[in-house]
C-alpha distance (Angstrom), angle and dihedral (degrees) to the residues before:
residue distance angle dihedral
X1 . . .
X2 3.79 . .
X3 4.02 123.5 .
X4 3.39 152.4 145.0
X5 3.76 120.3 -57.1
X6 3.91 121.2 -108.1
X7 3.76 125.1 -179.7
X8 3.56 86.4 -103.6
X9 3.87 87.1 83.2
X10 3.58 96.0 47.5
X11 4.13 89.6 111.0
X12 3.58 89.1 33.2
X13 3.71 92.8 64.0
X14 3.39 97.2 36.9
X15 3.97 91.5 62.4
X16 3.85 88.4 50.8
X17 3.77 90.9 47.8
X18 3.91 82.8 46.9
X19 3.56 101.3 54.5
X20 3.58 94.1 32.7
X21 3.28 100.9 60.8
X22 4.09 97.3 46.5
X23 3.62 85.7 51.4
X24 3.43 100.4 53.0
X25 3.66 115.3 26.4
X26 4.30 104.0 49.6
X27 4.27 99.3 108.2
X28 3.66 107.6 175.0
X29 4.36 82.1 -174.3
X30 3.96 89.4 50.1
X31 4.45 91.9 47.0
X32 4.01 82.6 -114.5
X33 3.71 103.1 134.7
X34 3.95 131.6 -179.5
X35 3.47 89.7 -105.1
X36 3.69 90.6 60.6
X37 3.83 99.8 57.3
X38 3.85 98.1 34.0
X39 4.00 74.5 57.9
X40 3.81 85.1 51.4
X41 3.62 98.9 47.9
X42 3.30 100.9 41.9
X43 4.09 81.2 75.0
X44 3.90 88.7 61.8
X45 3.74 109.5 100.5
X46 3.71 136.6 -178.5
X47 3.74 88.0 -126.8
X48 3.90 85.8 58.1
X49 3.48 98.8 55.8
X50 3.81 87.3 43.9
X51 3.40 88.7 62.8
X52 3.50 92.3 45.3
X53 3.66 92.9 55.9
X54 3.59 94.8 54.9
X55 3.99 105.6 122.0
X56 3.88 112.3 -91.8
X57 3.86 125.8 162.8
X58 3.51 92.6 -137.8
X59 3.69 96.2 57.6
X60 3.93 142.6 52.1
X61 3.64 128.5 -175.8
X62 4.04 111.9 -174.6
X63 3.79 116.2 -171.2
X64 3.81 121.4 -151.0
X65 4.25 110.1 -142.2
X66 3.72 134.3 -160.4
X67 3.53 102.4 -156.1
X68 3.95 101.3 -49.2
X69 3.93 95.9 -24.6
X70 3.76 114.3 99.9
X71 4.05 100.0 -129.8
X72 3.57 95.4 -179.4
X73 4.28 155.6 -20.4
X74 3.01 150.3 -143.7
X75 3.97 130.6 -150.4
X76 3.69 122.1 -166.3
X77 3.60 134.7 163.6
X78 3.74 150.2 -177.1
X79 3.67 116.9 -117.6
X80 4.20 107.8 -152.0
């Protein structure tokens, strides 16, 4: 199921961001290597995404679960 984000999911997210990212951005054609974006992603923090999950009105952030594991999210927001 899909919801709203709480900070309960602030680690949850992160490990999706996490893994995401290392899976996704390494391009040996474009000179991005794995070293790069574990560089990258160590910066990622729990306390980040805290932050970022602090209520706004011009963003939302819904998290998809499997059972208690966040699988995925989504971040959108309105530009004024």
């Amino acid at each position: 199921p899909t919801r709203r984000s709480s900070d309960l999911d602030a680690e949850g997210i992160l490990n999706v961001h996490q893994r995401t990212w290392l899976s996704t951005y390494p391009n040996e054609s474009e000179g991005i290597t794995h070293e790069d974006i574990t560089h990258k992603v160590a910066t990622f923090t729990k306390e980040g995404w805290e932050k970022r999950l602090e209520t706004s009105s011009s963003k939302l952030i819904l998290v998809a679960k499997n059972k208690a594991s966040v699988v995925g999210f989504a971040v959108g927001t309105k530009e004024v």
